[in-house]
Backbone as CSV, one residue per row, in Angstrom:
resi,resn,N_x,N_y,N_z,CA_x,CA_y,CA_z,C_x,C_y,C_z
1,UNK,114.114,87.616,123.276,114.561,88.992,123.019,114.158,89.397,121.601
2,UNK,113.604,90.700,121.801,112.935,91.060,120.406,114.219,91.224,119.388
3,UNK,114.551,91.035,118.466,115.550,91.436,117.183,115.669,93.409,117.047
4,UNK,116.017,93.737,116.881,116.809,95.108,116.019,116.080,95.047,114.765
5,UNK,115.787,95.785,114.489,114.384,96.066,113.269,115.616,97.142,112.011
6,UNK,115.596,96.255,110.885,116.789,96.836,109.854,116.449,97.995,109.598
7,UNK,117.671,99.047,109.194,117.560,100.397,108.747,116.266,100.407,107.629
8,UNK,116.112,101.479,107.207,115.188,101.340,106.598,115.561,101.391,104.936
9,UNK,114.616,100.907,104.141,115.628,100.715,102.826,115.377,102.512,101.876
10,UNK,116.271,102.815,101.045,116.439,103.979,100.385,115.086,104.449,99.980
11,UNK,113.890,103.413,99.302,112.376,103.522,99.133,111.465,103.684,100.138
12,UNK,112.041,103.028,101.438,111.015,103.351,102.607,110.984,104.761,102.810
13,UNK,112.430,105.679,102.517,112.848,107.164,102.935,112.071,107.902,102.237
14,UNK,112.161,107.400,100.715,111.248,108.376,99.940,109.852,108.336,99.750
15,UNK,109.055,106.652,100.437,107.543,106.964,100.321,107.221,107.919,101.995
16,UNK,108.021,107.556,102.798,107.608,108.519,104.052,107.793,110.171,103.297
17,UNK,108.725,110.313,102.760,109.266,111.931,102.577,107.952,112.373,101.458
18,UNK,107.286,111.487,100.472,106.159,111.748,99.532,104.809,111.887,100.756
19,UNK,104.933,110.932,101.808,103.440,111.021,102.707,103.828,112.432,103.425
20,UNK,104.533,112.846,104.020,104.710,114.139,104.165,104.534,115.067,103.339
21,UNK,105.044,115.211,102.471,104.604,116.179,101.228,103.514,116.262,100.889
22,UNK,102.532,115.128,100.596,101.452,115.187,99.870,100.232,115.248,101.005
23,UNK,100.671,114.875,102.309,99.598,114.481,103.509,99.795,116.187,104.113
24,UNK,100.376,116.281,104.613,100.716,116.689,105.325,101.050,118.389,104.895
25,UNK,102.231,118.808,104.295,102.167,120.100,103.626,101.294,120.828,103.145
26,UNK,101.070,119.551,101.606,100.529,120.657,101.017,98.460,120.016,101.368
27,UNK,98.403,119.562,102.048,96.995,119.434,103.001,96.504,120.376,103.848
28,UNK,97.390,119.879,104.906,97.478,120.560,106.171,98.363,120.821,107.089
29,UNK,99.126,121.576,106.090,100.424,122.157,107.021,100.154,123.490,107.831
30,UNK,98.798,124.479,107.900,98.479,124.322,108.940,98.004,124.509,110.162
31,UNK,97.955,122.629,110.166,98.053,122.421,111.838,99.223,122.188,112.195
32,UNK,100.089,122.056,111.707,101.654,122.355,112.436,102.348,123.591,113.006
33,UNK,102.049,124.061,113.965,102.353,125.402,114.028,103.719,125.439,114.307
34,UNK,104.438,124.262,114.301,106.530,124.129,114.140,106.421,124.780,113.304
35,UNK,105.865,123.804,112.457,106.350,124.157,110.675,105.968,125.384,110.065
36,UNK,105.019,126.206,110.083,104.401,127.342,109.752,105.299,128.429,110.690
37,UNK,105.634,128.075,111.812,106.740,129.409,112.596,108.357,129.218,111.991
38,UNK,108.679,127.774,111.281,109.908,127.875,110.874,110.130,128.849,108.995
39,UNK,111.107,129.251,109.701,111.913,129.911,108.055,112.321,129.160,106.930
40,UNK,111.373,129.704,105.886,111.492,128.620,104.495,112.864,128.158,104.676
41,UNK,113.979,128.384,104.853,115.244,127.457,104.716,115.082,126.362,106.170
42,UNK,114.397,126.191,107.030,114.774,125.391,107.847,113.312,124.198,107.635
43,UNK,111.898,124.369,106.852,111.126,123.687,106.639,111.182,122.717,105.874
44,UNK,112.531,122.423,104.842,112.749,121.424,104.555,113.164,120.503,105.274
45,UNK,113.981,120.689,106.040,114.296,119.980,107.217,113.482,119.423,108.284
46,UNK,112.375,120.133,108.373,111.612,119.872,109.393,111.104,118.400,109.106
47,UNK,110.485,118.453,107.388,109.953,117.544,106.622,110.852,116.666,106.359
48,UNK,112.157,116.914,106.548,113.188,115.314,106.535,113.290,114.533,107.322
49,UNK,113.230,115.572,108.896,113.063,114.785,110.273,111.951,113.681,110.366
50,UNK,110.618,114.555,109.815,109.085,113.809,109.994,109.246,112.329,109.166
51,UNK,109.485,112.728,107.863,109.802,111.186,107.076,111.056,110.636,107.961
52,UNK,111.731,110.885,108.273,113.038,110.128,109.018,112.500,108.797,110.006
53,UNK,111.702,109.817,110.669,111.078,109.190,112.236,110.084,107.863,111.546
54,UNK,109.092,108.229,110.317,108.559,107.786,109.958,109.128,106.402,109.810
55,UNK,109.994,106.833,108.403,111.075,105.209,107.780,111.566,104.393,108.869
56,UNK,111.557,104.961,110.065,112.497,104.230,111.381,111.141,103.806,111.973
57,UNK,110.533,103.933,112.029,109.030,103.156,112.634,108.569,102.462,111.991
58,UNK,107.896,102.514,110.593,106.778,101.834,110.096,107.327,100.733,108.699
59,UNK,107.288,99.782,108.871,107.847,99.333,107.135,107.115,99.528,106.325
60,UNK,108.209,99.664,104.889,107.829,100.332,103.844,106.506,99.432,103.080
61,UNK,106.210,98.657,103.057,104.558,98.124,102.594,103.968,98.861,103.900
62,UNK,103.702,99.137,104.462,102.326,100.183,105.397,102.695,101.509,105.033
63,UNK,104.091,101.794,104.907,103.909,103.812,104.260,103.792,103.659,102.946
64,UNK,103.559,102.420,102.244,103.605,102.509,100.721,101.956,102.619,100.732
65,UNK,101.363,101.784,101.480,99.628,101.241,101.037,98.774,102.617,101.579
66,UNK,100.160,103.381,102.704,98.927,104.779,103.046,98.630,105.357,102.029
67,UNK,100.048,105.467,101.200,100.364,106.633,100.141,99.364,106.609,99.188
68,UNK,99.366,105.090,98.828,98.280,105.029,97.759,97.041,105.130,98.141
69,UNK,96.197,104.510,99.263,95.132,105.047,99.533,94.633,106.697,99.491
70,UNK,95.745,107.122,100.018,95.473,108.919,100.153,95.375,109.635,98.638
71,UNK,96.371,108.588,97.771,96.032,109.261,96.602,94.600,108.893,95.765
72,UNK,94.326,107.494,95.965,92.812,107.484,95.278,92.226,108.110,96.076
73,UNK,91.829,108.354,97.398,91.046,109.333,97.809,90.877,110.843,96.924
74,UNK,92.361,111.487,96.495,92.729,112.927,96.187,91.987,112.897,94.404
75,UNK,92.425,111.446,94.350,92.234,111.187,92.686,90.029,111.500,92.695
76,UNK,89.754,110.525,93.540,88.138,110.268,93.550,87.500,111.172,93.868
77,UNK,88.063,112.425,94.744,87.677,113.714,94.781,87.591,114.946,94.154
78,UNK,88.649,114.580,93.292,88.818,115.529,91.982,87.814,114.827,91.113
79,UNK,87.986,113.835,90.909,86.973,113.290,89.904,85.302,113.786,90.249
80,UNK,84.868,113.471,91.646,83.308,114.233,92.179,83.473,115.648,92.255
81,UNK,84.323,116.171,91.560,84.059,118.226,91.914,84.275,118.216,93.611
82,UNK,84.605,117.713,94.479,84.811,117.869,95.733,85.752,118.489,96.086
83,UNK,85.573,119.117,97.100,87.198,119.876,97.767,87.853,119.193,98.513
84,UNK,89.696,118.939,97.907,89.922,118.075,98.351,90.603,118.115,99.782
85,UNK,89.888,119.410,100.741,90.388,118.769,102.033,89.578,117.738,102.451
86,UNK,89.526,117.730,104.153,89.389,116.365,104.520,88.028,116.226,104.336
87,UNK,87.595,115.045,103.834,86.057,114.758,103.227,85.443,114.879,104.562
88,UNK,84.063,115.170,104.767,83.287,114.596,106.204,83.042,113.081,105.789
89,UNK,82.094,112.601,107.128,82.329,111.153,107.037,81.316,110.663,106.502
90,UNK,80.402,111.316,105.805,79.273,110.793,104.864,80.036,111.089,103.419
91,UNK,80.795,111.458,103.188,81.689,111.540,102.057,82.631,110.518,102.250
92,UNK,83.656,110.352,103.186,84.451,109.391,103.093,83.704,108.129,103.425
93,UNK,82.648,107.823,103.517,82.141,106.696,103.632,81.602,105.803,102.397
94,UNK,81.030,107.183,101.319,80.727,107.222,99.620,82.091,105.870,99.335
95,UNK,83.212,107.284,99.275,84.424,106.802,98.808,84.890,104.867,99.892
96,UNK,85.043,104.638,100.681,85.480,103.471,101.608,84.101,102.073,101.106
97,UNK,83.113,102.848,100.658,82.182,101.631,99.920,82.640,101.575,98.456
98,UNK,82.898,102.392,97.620,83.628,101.884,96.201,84.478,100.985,96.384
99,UNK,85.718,101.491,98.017,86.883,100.504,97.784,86.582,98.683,97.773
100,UNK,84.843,98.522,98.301,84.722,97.065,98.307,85.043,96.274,97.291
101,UNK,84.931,96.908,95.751,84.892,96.761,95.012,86.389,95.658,95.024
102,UNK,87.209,96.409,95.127,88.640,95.252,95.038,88.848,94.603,96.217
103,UNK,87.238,94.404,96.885,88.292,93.299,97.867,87.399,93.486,99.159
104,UNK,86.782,92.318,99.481,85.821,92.061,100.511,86.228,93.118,101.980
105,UNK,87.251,93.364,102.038,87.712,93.756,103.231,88.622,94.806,103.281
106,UNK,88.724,95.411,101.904,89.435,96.468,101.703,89.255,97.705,102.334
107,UNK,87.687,98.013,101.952,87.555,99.572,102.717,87.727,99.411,104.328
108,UNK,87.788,98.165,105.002,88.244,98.222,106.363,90.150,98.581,106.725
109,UNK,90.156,97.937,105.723,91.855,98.069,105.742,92.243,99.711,105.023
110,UNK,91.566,100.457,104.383,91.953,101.755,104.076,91.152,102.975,105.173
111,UNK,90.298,102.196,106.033,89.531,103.017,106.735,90.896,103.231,108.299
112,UNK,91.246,102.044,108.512,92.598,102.088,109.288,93.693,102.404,108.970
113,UNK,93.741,102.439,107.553,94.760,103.409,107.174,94.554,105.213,107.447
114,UNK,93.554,105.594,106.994,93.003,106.731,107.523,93.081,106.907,109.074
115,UNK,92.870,106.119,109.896,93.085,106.529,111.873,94.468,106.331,111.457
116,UNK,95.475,105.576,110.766,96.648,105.909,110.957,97.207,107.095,110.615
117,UNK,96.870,107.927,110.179,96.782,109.504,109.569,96.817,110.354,110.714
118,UNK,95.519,109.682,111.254,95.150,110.783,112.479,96.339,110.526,113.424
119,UNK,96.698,109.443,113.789,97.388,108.966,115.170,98.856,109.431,114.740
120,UNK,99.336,109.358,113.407,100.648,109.416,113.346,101.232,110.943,112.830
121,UNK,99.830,111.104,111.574,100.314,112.806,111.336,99.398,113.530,111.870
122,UNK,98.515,113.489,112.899,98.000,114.539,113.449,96.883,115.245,112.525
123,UNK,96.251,114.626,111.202,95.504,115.149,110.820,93.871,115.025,110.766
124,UNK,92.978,115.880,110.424,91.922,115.102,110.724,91.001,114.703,109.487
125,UNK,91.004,113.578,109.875,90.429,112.396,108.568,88.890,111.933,109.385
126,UNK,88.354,112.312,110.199,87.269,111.904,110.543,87.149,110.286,110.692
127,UNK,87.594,109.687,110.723,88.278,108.338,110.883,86.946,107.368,112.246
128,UNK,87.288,108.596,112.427,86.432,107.355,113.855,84.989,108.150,113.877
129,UNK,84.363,108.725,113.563,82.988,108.955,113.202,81.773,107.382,113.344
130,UNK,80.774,107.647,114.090,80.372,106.589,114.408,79.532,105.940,112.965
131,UNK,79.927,107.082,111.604,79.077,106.581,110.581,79.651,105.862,109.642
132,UNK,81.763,105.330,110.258,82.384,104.814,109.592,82.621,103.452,110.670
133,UNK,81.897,103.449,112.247,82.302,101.917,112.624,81.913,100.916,112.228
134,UNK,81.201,100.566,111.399,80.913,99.486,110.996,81.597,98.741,109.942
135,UNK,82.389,99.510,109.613,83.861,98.652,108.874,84.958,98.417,109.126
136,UNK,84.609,98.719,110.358,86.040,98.381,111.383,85.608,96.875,112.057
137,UNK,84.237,96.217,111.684,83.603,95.083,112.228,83.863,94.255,111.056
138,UNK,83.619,94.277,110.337,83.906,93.127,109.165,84.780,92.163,108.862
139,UNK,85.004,91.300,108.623,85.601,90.013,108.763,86.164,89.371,107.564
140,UNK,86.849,89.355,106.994,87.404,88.339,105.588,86.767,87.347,105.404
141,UNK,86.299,86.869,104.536,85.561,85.475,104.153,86.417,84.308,104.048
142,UNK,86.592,83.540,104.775,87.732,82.120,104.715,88.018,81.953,103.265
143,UNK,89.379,81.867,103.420,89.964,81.302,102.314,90.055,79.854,102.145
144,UNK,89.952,79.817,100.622,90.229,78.028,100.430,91.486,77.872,100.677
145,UNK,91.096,75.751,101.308,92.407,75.594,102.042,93.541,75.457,101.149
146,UNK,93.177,75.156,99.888,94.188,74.934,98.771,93.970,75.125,97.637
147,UNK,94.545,75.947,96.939,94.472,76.636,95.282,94.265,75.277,94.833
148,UNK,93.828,75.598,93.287,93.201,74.544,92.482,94.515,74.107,91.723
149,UNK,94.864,72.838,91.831,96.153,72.252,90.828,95.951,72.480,89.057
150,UNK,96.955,72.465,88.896,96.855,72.305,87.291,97.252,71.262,87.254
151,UNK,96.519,70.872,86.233,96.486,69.195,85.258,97.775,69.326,84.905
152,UNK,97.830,67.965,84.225,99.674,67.476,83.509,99.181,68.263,82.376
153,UNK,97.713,68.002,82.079,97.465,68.407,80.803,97.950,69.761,80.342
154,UNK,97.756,70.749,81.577,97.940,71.786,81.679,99.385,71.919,81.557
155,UNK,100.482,71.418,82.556,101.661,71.818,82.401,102.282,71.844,81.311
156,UNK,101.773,70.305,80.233,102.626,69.779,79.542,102.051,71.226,78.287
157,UNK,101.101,71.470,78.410,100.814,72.626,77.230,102.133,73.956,77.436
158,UNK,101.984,74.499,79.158,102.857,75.709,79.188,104.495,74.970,78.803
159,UNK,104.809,73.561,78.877,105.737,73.194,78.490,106.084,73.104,77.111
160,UNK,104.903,72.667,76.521,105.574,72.745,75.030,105.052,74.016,74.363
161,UNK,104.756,74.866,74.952,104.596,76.115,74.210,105.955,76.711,74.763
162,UNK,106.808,76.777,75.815,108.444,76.835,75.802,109.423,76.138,75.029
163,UNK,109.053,74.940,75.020,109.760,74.415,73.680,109.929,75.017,72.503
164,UNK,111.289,75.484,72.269,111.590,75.839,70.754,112.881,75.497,70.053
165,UNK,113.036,75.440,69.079,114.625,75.282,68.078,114.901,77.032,67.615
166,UNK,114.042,78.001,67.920,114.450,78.917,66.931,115.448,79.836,68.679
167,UNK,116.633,80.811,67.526,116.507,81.100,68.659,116.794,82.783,69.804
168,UNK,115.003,82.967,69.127,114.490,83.927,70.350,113.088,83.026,70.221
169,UNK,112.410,83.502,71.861,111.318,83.486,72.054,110.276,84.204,71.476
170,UNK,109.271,84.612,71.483,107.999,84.996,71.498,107.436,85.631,72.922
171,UNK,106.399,86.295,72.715,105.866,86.764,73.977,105.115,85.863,74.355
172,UNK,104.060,84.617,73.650,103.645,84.243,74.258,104.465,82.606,74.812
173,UNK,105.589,82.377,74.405,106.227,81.884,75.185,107.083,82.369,76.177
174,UNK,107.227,83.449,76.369,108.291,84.056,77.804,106.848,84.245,78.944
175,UNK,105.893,84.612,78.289,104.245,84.131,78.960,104.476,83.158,80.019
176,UNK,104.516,82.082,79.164,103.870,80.586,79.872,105.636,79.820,80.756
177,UNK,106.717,80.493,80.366,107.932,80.180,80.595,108.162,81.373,82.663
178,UNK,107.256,82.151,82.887,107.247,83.100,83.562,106.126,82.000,84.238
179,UNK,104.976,81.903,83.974,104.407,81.429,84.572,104.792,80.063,85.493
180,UNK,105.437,79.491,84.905,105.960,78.152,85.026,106.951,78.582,86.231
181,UNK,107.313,79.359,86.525,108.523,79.356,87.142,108.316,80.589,88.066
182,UNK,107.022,81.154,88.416,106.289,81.935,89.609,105.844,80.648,90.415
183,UNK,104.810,79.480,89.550,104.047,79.099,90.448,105.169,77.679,90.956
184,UNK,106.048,77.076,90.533,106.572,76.716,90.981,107.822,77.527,92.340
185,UNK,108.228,78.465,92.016,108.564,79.623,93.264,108.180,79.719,93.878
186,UNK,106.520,79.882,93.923,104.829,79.747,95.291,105.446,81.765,94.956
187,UNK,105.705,82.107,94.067,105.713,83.842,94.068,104.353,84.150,94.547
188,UNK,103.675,85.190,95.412,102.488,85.636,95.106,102.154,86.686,94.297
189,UNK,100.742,86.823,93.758,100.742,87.114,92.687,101.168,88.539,92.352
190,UNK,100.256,89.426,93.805,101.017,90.946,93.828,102.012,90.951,93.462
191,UNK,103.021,90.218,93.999,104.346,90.595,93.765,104.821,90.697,92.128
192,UNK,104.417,89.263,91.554,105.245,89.088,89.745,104.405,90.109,89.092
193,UNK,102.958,90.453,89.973,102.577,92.197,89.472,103.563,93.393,88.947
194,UNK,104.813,93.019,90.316,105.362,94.479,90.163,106.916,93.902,89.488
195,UNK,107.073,92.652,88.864,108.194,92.122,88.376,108.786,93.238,87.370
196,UNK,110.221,93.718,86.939,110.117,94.563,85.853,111.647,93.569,85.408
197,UNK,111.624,93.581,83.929,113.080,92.830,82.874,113.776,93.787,83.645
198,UNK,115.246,92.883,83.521,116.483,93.193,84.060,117.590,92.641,82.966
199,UNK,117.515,93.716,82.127,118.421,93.088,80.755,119.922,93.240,81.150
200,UNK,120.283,94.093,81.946,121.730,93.911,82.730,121.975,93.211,83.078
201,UNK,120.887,92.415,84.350,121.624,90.967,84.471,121.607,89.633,83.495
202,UNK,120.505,89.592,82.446,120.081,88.717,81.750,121.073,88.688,80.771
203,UNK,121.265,87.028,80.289,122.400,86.869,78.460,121.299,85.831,77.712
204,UNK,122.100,85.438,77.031,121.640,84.871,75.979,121.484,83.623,76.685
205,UNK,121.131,82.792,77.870,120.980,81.826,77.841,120.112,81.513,79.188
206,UNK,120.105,83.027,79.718,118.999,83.539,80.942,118.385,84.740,80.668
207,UNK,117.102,84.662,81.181,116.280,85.949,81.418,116.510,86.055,82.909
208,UNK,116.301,87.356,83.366,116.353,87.590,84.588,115.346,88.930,84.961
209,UNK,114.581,88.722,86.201,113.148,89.573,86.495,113.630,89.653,87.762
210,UNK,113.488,91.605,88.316,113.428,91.398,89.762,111.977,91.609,89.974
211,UNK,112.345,90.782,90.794,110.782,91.073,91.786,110.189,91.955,93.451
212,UNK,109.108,92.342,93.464,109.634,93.333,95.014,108.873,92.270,95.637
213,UNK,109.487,92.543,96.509,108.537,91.668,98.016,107.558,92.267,98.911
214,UNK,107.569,93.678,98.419,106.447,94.127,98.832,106.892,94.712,100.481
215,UNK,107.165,93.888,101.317,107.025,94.761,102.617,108.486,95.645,102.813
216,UNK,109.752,95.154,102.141,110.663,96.456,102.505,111.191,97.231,100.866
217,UNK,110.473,96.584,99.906,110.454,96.742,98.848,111.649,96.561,98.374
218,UNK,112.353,96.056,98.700,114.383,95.409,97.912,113.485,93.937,97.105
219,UNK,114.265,94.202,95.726,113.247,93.238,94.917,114.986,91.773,94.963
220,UNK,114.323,90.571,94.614,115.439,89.649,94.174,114.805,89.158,92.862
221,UNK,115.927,88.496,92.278,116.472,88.285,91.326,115.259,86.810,90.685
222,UNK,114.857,86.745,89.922,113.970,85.679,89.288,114.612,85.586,87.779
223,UNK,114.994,84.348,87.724,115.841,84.050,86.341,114.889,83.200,86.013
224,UNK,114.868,83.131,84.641,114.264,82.167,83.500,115.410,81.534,82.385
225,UNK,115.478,79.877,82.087,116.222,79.593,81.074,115.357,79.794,80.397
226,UNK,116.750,80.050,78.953,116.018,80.092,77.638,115.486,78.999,76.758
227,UNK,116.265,77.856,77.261,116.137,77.048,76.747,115.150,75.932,77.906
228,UNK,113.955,75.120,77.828,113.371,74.367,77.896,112.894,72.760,77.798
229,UNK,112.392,71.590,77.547,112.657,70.480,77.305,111.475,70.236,78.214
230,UNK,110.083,69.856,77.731,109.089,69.498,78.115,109.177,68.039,79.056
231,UNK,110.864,67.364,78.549,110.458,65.796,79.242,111.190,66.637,80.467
């Protein structure tokens, strides 16, 4: 029996209610002919329902990664003098070959973000154009079976660069004291990306970092002692 899929968290509400706004309104609102026949007091609403349905379907890492794709698109189009409705597909194809740049398999994964546009908000992104299938074929390059270890040599350095008598740290010891205590966690790396200080929960004898997890975006709690001892 499949599980009950959790409410959605307070951030999932507001990146759906931003993909509406920014996709959808002020894009191509329209092709909605609801929304264009409703009375400015009832079109906010309309747009609460749409994100509603949204947050209750999709988790918040896939309405977070549309959001941002749609915005480097809006960003990379302003930047070429382009108009930023929907590019044709010798334009969005320009743009989906830059995205290789971060990542062997990226512009396939933002090119399906785009048919998710079409399929879910009804807009047209030219998505399936036969001059964009060929990145819907591409394949990830195998990953190695196992990250490269660090030496003792190595540890014992991020260890005694935590070692101290004085007493505050340094940046480049809360550095190597962070590090120490991601890769022992197995954190991935996106994530201690989006780590931010949490001096509310932290005292004088802990640091404390939340971290997001990325797919419903509720971050937990990553503490650091202050104090250290290389043996």
């Amino acid at each position: 029996m499949q599980s009950a899929r959790a409410p959605p968290s307070e951030r999932g509400v507001q990146i759906a209610s931003a993909l509406v706004r920014e996709v959808v309104v002020d894009k191509w609102s329209l092709l909605y002919s609801e929304l264009s026949a409703l009375p400015p007091s009832q079109q906010s609403q309309w747009q609460g329902s749409l994100a509603a349905s949204l947050s209750n379907q999709f988790e918040f890492g896939t309405l977070s990664a549309a959001l941002r794709s749609f915005r480097r698109l809006v960003h990379w189009l302003a930047e070429q003098t382009l108009p930023l409705e929907c590019p044709d597909p010798s334009t969005l194809r320009a743009f989906l070959d830059l995205q290789r740049e971060r990542g062997p398999t990226v512009n396939a994964t933002v090119l399906r973000q785009f048919l998710w546009f079409e399929t879910q908000l009804r807009v047209p992104f030219h998505a399936r154009s036969p001059l964009l299938a060929d990145f819907l074929t591409q394949k990830a390059a195998p990953l190695p079976t196992q990250a490269e270890i660090l030496t003792p040599a190595a540890w014992n350095h991020l260890l005694s660069l935590c070692s101290t008598s004085n007493s505050g740290w340094n940046g480049l010891q809360v550095a190597a004291a962070l590090v120490i205590r991601y890769v022992i966690s197995a954190l991935r790396s996106k994530h201690t990306q989006r780590a931010a200080f949490a001096p509310d929960l932290s005292s004088g004898r802990t640091l404390v970092w939340k971290v997001s997890k990325g797919k419903d975006g509720q971050p937990f709690a990553v503490s650091l002692p202050t104090h250290i001892s290389p043996k």
